[in-house]
C-alpha positions in Angstrom: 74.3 58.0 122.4 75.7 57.7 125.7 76.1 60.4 128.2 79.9 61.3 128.4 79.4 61.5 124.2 76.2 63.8 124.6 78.5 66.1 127.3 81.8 66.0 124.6 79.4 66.9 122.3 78.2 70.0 124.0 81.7 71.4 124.8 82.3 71.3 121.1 79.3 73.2 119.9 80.0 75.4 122.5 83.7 75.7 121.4 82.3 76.5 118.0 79.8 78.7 118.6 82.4 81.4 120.8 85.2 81.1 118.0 82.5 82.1 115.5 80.9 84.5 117.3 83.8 86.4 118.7 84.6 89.8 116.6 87.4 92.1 116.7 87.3 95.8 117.1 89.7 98.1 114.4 89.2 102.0 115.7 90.1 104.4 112.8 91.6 107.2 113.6 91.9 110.2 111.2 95.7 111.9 111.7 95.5 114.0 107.8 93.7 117.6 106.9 90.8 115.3 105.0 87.8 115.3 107.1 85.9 112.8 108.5 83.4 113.1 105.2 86.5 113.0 103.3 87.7 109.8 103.6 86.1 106.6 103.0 86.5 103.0 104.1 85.3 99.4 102.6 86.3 96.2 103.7 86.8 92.9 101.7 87.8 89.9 102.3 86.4 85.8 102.8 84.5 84.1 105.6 85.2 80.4 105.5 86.1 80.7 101.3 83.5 82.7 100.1 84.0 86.7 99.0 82.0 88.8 101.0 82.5 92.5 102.1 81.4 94.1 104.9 79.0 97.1 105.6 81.0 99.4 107.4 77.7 101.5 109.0 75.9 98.7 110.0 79.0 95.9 110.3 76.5 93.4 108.2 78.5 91.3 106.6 77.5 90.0 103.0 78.3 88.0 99.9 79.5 89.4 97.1 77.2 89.7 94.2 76.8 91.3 90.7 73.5 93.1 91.8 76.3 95.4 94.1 77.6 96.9 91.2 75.3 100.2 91.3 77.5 103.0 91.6 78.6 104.8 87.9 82.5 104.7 87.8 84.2 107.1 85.1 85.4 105.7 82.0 89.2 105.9 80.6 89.7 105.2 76.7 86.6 103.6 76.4 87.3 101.3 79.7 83.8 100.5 81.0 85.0 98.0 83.4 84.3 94.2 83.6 80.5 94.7 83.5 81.0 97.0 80.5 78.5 99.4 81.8 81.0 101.3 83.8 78.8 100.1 86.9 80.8 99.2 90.1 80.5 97.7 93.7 78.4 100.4 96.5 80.7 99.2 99.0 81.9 102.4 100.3 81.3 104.4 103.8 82.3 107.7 104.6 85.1 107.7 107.8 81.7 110.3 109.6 79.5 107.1 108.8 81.3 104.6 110.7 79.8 104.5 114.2 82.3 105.7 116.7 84.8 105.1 113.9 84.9 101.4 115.1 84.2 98.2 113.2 83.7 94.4 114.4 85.6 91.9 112.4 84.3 88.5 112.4 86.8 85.7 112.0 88.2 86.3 108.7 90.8 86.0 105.7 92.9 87.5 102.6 91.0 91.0 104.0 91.6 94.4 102.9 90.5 97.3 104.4 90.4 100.3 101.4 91.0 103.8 102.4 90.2 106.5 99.9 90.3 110.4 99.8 87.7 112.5 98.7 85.6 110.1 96.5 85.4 106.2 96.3 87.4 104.1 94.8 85.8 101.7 92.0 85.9 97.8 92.8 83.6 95.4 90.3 82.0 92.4 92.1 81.9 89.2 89.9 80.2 87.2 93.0 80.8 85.3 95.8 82.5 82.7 93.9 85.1 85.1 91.8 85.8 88.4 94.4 86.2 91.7 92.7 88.3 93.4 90.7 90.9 95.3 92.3 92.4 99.2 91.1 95.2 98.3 88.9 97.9 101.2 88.6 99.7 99.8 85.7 96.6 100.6 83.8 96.1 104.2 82.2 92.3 103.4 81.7 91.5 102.3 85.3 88.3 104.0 87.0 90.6 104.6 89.9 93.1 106.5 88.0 94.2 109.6 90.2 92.1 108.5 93.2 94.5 108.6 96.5 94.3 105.4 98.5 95.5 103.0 101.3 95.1 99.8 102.6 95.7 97.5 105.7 95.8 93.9 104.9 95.1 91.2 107.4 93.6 87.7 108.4 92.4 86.4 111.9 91.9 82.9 111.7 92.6 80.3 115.0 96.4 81.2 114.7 95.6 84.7 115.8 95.6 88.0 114.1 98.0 88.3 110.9 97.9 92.5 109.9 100.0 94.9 108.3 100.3 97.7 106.1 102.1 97.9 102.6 103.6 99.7 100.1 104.3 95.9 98.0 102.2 98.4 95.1 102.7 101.5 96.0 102.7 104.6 98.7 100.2 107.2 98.0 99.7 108.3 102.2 101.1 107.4 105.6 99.6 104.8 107.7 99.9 103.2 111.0 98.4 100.6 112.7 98.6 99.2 116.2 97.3 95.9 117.7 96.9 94.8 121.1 96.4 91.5 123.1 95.9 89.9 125.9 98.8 89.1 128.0 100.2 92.7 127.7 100.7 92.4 123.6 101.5 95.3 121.9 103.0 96.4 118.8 103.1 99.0 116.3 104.3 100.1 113.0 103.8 102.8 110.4 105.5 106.0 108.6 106.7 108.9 111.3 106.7 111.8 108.5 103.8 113.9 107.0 103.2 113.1 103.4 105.0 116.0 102.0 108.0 115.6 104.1 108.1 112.1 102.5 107.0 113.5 99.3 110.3 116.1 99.4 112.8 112.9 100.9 111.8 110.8 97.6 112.5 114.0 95.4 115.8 114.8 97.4 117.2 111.3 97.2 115.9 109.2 95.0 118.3 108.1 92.4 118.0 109.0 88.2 116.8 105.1 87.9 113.8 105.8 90.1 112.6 109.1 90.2 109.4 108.4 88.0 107.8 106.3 90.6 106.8 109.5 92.2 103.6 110.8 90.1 101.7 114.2 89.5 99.6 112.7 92.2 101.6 112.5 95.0 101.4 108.8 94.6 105.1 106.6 94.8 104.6 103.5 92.5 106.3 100.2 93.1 109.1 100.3 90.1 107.4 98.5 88.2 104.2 99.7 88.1 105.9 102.0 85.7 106.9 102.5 82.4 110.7 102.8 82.2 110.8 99.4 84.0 108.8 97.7 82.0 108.3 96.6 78.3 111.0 98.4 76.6 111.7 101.4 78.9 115.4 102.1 80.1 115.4 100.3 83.3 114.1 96.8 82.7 117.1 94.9 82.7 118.2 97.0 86.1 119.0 93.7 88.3 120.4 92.4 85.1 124.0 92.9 86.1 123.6 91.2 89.3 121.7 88.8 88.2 124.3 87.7 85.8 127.4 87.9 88.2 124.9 85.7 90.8 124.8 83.0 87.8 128.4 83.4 86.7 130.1 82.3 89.8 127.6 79.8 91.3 128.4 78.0 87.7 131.4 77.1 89.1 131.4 77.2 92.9 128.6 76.4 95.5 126.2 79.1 97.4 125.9 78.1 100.4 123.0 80.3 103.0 120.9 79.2 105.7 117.2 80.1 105.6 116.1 79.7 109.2 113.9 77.3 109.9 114.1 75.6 106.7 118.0 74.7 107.7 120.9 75.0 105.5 120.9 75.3 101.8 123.8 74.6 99.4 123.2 75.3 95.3 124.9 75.3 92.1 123.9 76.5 88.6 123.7 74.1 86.0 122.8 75.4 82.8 120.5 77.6 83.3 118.9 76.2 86.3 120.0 76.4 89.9 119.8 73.7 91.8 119.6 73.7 95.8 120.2 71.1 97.9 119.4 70.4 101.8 122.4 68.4 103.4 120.5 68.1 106.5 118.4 65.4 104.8 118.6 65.4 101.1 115.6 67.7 100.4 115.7 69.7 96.9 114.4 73.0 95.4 115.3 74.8 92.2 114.9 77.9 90.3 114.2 76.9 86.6 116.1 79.3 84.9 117.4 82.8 85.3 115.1 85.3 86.2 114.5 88.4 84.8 114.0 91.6 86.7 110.6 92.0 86.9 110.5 88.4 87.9 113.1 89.4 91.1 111.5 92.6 91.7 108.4 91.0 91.9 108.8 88.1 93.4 106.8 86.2 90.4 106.8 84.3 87.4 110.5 81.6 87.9 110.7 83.4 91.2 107.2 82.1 92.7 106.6 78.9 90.8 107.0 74.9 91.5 106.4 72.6 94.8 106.6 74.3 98.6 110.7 74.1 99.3 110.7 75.2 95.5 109.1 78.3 96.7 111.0 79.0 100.3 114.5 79.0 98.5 113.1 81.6 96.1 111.5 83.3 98.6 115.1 83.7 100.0 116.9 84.3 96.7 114.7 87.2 95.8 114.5 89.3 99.2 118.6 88.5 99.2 118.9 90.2 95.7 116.3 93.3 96.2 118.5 93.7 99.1 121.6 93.1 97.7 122.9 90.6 100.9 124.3 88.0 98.1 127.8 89.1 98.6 129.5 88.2 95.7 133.4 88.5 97.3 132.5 85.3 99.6 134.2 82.6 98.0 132.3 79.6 97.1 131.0 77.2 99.7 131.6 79.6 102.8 128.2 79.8 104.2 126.4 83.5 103.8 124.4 85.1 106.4 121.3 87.1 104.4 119.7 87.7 108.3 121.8 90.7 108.9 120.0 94.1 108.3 123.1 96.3 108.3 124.0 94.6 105.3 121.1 95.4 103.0 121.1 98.2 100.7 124.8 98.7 101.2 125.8 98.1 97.7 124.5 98.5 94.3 122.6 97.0 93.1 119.9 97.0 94.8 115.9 98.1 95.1 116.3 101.5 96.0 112.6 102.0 96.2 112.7 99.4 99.3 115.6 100.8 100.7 113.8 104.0 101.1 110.6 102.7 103.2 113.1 100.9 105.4 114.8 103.8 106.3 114.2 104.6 110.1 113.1 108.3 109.7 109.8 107.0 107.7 109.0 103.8 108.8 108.8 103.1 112.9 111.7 100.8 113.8 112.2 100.2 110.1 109.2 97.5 109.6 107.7 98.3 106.1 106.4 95.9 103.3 108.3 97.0 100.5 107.9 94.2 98.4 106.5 90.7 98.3 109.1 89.2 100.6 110.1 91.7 102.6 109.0 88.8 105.3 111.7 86.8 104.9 113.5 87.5 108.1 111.0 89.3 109.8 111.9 92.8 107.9 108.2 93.4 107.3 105.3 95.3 108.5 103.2 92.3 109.7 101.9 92.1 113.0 101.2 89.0 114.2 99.5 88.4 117.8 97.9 85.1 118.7 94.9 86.4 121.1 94.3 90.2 119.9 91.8 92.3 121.8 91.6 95.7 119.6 93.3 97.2 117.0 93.5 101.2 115.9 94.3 102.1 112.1 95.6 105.5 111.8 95.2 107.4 108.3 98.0 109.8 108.1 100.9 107.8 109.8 102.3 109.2 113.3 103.5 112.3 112.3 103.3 115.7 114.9 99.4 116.1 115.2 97.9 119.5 115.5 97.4 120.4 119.4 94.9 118.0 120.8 95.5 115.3 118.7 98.2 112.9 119.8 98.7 109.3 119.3 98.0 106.5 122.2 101.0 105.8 124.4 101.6 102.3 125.8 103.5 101.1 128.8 107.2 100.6 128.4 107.1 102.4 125.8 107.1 106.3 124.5 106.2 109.2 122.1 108.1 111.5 120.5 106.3 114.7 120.1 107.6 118.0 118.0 105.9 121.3 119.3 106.3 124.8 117.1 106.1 126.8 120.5 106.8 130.2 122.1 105.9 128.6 126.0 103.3 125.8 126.5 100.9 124.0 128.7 101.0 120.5 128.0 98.1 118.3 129.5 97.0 114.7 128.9 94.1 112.3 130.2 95.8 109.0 130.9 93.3 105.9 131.2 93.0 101.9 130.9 90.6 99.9 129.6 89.6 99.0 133.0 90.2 102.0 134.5 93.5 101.4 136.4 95.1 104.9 137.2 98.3 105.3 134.7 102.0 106.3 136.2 103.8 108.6 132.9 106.2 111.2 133.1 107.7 114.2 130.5 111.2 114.8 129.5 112.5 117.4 127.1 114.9 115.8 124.5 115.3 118.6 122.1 115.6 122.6 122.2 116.1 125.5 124.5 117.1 125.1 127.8 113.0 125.0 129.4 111.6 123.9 133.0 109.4 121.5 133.3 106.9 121.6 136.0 104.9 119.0 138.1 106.8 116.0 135.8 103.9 113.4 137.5 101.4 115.8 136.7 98.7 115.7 133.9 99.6 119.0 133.4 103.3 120.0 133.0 104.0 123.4 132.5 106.7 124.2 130.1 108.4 127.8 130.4 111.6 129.4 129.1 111.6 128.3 124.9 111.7 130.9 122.4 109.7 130.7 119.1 110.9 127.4 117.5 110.7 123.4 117.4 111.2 121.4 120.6 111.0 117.9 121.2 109.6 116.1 124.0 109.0 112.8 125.0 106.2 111.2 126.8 107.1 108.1 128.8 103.9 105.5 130.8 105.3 103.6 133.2 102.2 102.1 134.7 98.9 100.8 133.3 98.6 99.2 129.8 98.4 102.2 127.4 97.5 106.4 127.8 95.3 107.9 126.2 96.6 111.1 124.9 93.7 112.4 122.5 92.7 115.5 125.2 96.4 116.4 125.5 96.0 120.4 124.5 99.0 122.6 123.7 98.5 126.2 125.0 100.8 128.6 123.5 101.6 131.7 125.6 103.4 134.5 124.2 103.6 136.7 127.5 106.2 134.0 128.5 108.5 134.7 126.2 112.0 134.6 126.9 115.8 134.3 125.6 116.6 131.7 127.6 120.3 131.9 128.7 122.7 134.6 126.9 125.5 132.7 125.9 128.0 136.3 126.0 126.7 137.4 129.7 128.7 135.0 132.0 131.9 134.9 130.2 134.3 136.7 127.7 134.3 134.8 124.6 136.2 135.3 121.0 135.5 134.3 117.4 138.3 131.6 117.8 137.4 130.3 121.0 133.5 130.1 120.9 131.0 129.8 118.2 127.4 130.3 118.7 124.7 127.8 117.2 127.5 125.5 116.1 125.3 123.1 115.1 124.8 122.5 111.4 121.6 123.9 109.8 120.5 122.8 106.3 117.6 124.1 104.6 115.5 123.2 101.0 113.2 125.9 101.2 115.2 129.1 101.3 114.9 130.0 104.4 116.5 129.5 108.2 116.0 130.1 111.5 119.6 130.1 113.7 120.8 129.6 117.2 122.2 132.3 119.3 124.5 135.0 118.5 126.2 138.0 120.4 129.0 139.5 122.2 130.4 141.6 125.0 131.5 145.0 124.0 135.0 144.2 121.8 134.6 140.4 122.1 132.9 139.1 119.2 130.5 135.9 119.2 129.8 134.2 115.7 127.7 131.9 114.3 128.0 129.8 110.5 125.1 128.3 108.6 125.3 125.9 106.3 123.0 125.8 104.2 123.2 122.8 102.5 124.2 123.5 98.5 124.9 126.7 96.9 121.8 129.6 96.9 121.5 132.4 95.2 120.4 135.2 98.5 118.4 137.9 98.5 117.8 139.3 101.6 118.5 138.6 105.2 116.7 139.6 108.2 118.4 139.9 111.9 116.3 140.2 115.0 117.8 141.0 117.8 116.4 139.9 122.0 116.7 143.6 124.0 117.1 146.7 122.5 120.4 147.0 123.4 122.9 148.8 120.5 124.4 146.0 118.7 127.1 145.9 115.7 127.7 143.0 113.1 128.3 142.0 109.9 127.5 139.3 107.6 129.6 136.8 105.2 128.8 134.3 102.6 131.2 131.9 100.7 130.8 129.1 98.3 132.2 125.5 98.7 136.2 125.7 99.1 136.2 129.6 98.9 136.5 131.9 101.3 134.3 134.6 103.2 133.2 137.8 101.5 131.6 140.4 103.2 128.0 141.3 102.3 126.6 143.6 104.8 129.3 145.5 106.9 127.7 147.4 110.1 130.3 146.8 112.2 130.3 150.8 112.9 127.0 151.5 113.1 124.8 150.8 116.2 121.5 149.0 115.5 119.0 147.9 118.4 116.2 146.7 116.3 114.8 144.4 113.9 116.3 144.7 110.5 115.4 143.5 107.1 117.8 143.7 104.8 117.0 143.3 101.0 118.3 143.6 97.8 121.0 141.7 99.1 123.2 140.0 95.9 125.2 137.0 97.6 125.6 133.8 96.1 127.4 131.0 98.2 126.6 127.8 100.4 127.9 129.5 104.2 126.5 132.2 105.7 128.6 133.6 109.3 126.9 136.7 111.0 129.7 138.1 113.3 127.8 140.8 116.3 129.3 142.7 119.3 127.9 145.0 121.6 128.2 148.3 120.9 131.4 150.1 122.7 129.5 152.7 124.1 128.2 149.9 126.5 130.7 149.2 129.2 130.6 146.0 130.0 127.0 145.9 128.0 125.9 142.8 125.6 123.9 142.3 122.7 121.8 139.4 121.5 120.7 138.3 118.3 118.2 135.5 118.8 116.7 134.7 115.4 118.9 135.1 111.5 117.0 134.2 108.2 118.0 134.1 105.4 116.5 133.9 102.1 117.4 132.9 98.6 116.6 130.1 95.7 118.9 127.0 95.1 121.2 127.6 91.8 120.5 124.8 89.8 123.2 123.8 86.4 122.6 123.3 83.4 120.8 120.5 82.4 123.6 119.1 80.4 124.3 117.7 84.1 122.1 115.0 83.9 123.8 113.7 80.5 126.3 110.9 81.5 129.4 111.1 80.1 132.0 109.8 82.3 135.2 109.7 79.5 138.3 107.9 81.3 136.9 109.2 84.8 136.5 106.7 87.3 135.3 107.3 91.0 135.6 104.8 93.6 135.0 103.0 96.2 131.4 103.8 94.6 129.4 104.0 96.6 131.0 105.6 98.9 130.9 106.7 102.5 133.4 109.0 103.2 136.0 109.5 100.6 135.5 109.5 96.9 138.7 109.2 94.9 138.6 110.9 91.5 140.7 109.2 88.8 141.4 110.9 86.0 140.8 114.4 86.6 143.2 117.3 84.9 145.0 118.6 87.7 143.7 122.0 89.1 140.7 121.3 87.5 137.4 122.0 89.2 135.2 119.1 90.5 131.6 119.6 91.2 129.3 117.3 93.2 125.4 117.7 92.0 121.8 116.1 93.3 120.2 114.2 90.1 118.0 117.6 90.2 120.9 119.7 89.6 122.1 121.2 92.8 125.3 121.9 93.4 126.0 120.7 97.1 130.0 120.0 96.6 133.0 121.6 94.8 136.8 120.7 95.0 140.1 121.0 92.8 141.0 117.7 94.8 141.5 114.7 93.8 140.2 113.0 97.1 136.7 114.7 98.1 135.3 114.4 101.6 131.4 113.2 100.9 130.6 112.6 104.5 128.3 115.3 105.0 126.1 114.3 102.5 123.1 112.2 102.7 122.6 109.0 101.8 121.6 108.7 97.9 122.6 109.0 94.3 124.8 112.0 92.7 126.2 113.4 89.7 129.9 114.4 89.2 131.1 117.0 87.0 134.4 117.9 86.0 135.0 119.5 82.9 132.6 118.2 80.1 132.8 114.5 82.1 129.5 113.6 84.3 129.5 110.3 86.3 127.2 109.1 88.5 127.7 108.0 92.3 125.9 106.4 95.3 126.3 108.1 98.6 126.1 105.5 101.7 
């Protein structure tokens, strides 16, 4: 062996020996009201191709084996599990365990990292040869039946670090996860609500069709990890209609879509079969037959089946259909665009369950992995950074932490943060990996009007906000991320203040001003307002809506000064007008009042208040209104369809909804699949603007049909 072989040689054992060495740092980071002691962590996964899982307390990593099966899992229906001893993998740490919260990753592939709450969840080890066996919710005699968990997915091989989250299975809590790199990398993704504010969206909006995938658990399954779409429940043949139209016209016309990368495509049904065709250079791929909608939903079975090109159309076929971006009204052979994301979800059908994780107030900048190919055109959570240098999992999503628990800021980019505050301190410790001094800055986006101090500073002060929720934004402009875990929010009461009185400066009337004009909805019954006051015989205003029709109770006014104060209070329904509820315009109040027993049924609530006229020139101002009162819910013969000759269109529909074939006159109510009334009209033509995206019922008469809301 020469010399210059003996040197080429070293190089490469040296190259060899640093890949395999190198390891990969994922901080956890606990952002839920579980403990530390609460929450546990395994990892599985392969080195080179053989199953192994790693020891989260002491980062060993090891081969799978039966002899790991140790720990006594429960049994369902006589379910003892693959061992049939109801024996199962001791592969579990507690999140307290985990030295500073932080494990190495060697290089590795098809790894999952397992979250679970309050107990471990119960994987079986068949060996190094056959991995484990994974929870399975489709079963109702799993061991890991009603056990909360997450997962983060990801690979780091010499292509760099592939990582994401998912909800391909299911959602049962929020995640986020955040990866960065040398040469300035960063990037992040995750869910921005609490898990009951995502629990209460699903319940609010989910359409009849896929209500069920939220369980008594709090867990939101993939649709067909459920009953009514699969076997013979009601919704299995739910793509069905699309399906068929798809296969219809491309019998007698040509679909023509480019995939990217893979070039142009042009097919044509034949048969059964569909039959694609590359013009660029002849290549061919198919889908055998017609699919079926588990087999679209799913991304399986016809839709995941044959050589590699066999595989990328369907790929593309079956995100295009969960999204709905095969337009049907393009005439054959005019090439379709599937890339554009302001075309998905637009028009049934479609995978609502999808839609709803893409939606940008749950998932950061709309990255999510709803299903198995929400990749095609980069729509999915995966992270993907060639030379990472740490990563941080956070259980519980980036929702508003308590005080003192804020996520990491990076430059270029920012934080939104929601305070509940009377007047606060906030302060922050920025730092850098190296220790490079960090340039960031605070701005106030939402709320009262509030000063705030020092806006270099670590330590802003914030003055001037009332009780209430405020908004502020944290911007780094310097350094390569802050670290904002020892921010602290210090609420002091003595600072208390109105802010601004809208009625001092100027003379204002009910049809030239109206306080807090901004639109208030509740779900819970109750409501904080805006301002509200006046100057002696000018009379300021303010009108909540509150979203659907309520049956009140009791409303409670608190006024800022105790200066005398007059005022009464209104309610109306949809399309009626105001009746008076509590008339004090003659007495003088310059307190707090509570006002119960209160009958009032309607969706608009207007508290009118002037100063008292014994004040010259005096003002009053009422700076918080609640009211409270329970939603009126139908009957449940709502939720039987029975649409008659009534047809509504363009459904769905974005801002007009024509009725046709409504009696004249006749009253037309517009419910939530749960029964609440949030629309009602003698017209023909509804405005359906103001409400939110989702599914609704219609009732006219005995007549109930069924509309989407865009």
């Amino acid at each position: 062996m020469n010399k210059k072989t003996i040197v080429l040689l070293v190089v490469l054992l040296s190259y060899i020996a640093t890949t395999y060495s190198q390891t990969l740092p994922y901080q956890f980071k606990n952002n839920s009201p579980f403990a530390d002691n609460e929450i546990y962590v395994a990892v599985v996964g392969k080195v080179d191709t053989t199953h192994c899982w790693i020891d989260c307390k002491t980062g060993t990593v090891n081969l799978m084996q039966v002899t790991d099966n140790t720990i006594t899992g429960p049994v369902y229906g006589g379910n003892k599990g693959p061992g049939a001893n109801a024996l199962y993998a001791d592969c579990f740490t507690k999140l307290s365990d985990i030295p500073n919260k932080t494990l190495n990753f060697p290089r590795i592939s098809g790894c999952r990292i397992l979250i679970s709450v309050q107990q471990q969840l119960y994987l079986y080890f068949f060996g190094k040869n056959g991995g484990y066996a994974a929870p399975n919710l489709a079963s109702t005699t799993d061991p890991n039946k009603g056990i909360r968990y997450e997962m983060i997915e990801l690979t780091w091989a010499s292509n760099g670090l592939w990582t994401n989250t998912t909800r391909v299975d299911s959602y049962q809590y929020p995640m986020g996860l955040e990866v960065w790199g040398k040469n300035n990398y960063y990037k992040k993704v995750g869910e921005l609500k609490k898990h009951d504010d995502i629990l209460n969206e699903w319940k609010l909006t989910a359409p009849v069709e896929f209500q069920d995938c939220l369980d008594a658990n709090g867990i939101i399954k993939f649709p067909t990890k459920i009953p009514s779409f699969t076997g013979s429940g009601a919704y299995t043949a739910y793509f069905n209609p699309y399906i068929d139209s798809i296969w219809d016209k491309y019998s007698n016309s040509d679909m023509v879509f480019d995939v990217g990368n893979e070039g142009i495509w042009r097919g044509r049904v034949s048969g059964e079969q569909f039959n694609f065709t590359r013009p660029a250079d002849g290549a061919t791929a198919l889908i055998k037959r017609r699919p079926n909608n588990q087999e679209v939903m799913e991304g399986s079975g016809v839709m995941a089946t044959g050589l590699r090109l066999d595989k990328v159309v369907q790929a593309q076929f079956c995100a295009a259909v969960n999204r709905h971006a095969i337009d049907l009204k393009i005439a054959g052979g005019v090439q379709q665009d599937w890339s554009n994301d302001t075309k998905y979800y637009q028009t049934m059908l479609y995978n609502w369950y999808c839609k709803f994780w893409h939606q940008p107030d749950i998932s950061l900048d709309k990255y999510t992995y709803a299903f198995c190919y929400d990749d095609v055109f980069d729509k999915s959570s995966t992270i993907n950074c060639p030379l990472p240098t740490n990563v941080l999992v956070t259980f519980g999503g980036f929702a508003t932490l308590p005080a003192g628990h804020y996520p990491v800021v990076n430059a270029g980019n920012d934080t939104i943060i929601t305070l509940p505050v009377n007047a606060v301190t906030l302060k922050g410790t920025g730092s850098d990996p190296d220790g490079s001094p960090v340039t960031y800055t605070w701005s106030q986006l939402t709320g009262a009007p509030a000063t705030i101090g020092s806006p270099d500073s670590a330590t802003p002060a914030i003055s001037g906000l009332l009780q209430g929720s405020y908004t502020f934004r944290l911007q780094v402009s310097n350094g390569t991320y802050f670290q904002t875990d020892d921010m602290t929010v210090t609420v002091n009461a003595a600072q208390t203040n109105p802010g601004t009185n809208l009625a001092l400066n100027k003379p204002v009337t009910s049809s030239s001003f109206q306080a807090g004009n901004e639109v208030t909805r509740i779900n819970d019954g109750s409501l904080t307002s805006r301002w509200a006051g006046g100057i002696n015989t000018y009379p300021q205003w303010v009108e909540i809506d509150l979203g659907a029709e309520y049956s009140l109770t009791k409303f409670q006014l608190r006024p800022y000064s105790s200066r005398d104060y007059r005022y009464t209070i209104e309610v109306k329904s949809i399309g009626g007008t105001y009746n008076t509820v509590v008339d004090r315009s003659t007495n003088t109040e310059s307190a707090a009042l509570l006002l119960d027993n209160v009958i009032a049924r309607g969706r608009f609530v207007r508290v009118t208040v002037t100063g008292a006229a014994t004040y010259t020139g005096g003002w009053a101002t009422l700076y918080e209104i609640e009211a409270f009162g329970t939603p009126v819910i139908t009957n449940t013969e709502v939720q039987t369809l029975n649409p008659g000759d009534i047809t509504l269109y363009p459904n769905p529909a974005v801002d007009r909804l024509t009725i046709e074939g409504a009696n004249p006159g006749t009253s037309i109510s517009v419910f939530t699949v749960q029964g609440l009334k949030v629309l009602e009209s003698t017209e023909p033509k509804m405005n359906v603007s103001i409400l939110p995206v989702g599914m609704y019922l219609l009732k006219t008469g005995n007549r109930v049909c069924r509309f989407m809301k865009n």
